[in-house]
C-alpha positions as CSV (number, residue, x, y, z in Angstrom):
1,X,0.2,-9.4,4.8
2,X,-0.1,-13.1,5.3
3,X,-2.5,-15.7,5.3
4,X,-1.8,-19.0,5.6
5,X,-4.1,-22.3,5.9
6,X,-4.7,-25.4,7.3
7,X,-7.2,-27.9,5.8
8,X,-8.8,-30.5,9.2
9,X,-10.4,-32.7,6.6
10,X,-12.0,-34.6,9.9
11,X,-13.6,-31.2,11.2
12,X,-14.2,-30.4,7.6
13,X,-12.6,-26.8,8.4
14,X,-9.4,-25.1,7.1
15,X,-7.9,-23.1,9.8
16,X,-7.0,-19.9,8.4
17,X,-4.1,-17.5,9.8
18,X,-3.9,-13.7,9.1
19,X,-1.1,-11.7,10.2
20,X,-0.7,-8.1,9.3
21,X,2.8,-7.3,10.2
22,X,4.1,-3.9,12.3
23,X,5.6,-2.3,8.5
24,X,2.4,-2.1,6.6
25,X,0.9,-0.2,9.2
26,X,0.9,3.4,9.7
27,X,-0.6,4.5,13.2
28,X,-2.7,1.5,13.1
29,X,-4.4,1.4,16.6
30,X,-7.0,-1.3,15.3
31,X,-7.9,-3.9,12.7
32,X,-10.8,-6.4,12.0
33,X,-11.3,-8.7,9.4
34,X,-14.6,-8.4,7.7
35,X,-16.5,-10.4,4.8
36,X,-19.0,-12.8,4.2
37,X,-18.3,-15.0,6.6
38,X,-19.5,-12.6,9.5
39,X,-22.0,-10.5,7.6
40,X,-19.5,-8.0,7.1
41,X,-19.8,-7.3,10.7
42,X,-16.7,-5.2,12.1
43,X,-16.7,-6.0,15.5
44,X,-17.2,-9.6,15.4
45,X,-13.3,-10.5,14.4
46,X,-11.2,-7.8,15.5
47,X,-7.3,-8.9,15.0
48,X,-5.5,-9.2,18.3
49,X,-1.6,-7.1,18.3
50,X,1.4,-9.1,19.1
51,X,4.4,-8.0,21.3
52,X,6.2,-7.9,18.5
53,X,3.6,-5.2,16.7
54,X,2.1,-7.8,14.6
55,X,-1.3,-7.8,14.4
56,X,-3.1,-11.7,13.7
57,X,-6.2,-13.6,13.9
58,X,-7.0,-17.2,13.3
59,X,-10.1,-18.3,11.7
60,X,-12.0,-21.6,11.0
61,X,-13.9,-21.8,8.0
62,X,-16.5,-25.0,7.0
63,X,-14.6,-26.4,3.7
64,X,-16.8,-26.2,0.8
65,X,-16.8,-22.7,-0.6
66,X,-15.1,-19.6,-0.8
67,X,-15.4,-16.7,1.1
68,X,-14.3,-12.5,0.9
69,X,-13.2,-10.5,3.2
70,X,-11.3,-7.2,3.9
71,X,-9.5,-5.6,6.9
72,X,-10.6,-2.4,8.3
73,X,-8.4,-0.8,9.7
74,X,-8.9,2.3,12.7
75,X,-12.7,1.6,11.7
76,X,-12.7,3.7,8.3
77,X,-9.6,2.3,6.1
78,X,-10.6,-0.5,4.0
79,X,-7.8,-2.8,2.8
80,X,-7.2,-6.1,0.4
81,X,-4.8,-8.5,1.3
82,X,-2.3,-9.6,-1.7
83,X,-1.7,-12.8,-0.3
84,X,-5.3,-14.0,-0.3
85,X,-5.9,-17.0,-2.9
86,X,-7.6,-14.1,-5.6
87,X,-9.2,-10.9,-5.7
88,X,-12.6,-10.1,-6.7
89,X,-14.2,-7.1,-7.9
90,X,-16.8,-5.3,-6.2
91,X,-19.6,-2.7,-7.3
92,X,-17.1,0.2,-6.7
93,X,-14.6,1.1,-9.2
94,X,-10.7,-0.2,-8.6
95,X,-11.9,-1.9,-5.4
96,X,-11.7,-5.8,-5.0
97,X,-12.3,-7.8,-1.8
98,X,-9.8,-10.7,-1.4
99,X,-10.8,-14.6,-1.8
100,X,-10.2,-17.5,0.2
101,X,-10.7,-20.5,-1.5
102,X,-12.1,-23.2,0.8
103,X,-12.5,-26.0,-1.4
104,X,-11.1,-29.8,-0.9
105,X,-7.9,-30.4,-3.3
């Protein structure tokens, strides 16, 4: 997994790219990225697949805060990325959503 940003201090956004690449995914027909920044609504960011078998999205986010997420994959697997700037815990047990820290430097 990869995330990687890009801080438009004029906009006052960071551009934010995901990319979940072709050999972390097994039979992986369709992902989204879901977290607070869409109401933890799956349909409203579904990642688009590359030729190459990539599968990426690119996000603008409002600089200011930070925000969690997750990537559901085939609409019923639930995964963290590593990369993401921490991990958070959530009310279940061993299950953290990843954190992207939006903040000014």
């Amino acid at each position: 997994m990869s995330i990687k940003k890009t801080l438009y201090p004029q906009k006052g956004v960071y551009r934010v790219f995901f990319t979940l690449p072709e050999s972390l995914q097994d039979h992986i027909k369709k992902v989204a990225i879901v977290g607070d920044f869409n109401d933890w609504h799956p349909d409203k960011h579904p990642m688009k697949k590359t030729k190459s078998g990539n599968f990426k999205f690119t996000l603008e986010l409002p600089v200011g805060k930070d925000y969690q997420f997750r990537y559901l994959l085939n609409s019923y697997k639930w995964e963290s990325d590593m990369d993401a700037d921490e991990l958070a815990p959530t009310l279940f047990p061993d299950v953290y959503n990843s954190v992207i820290r939006c903040k000014l430097p």
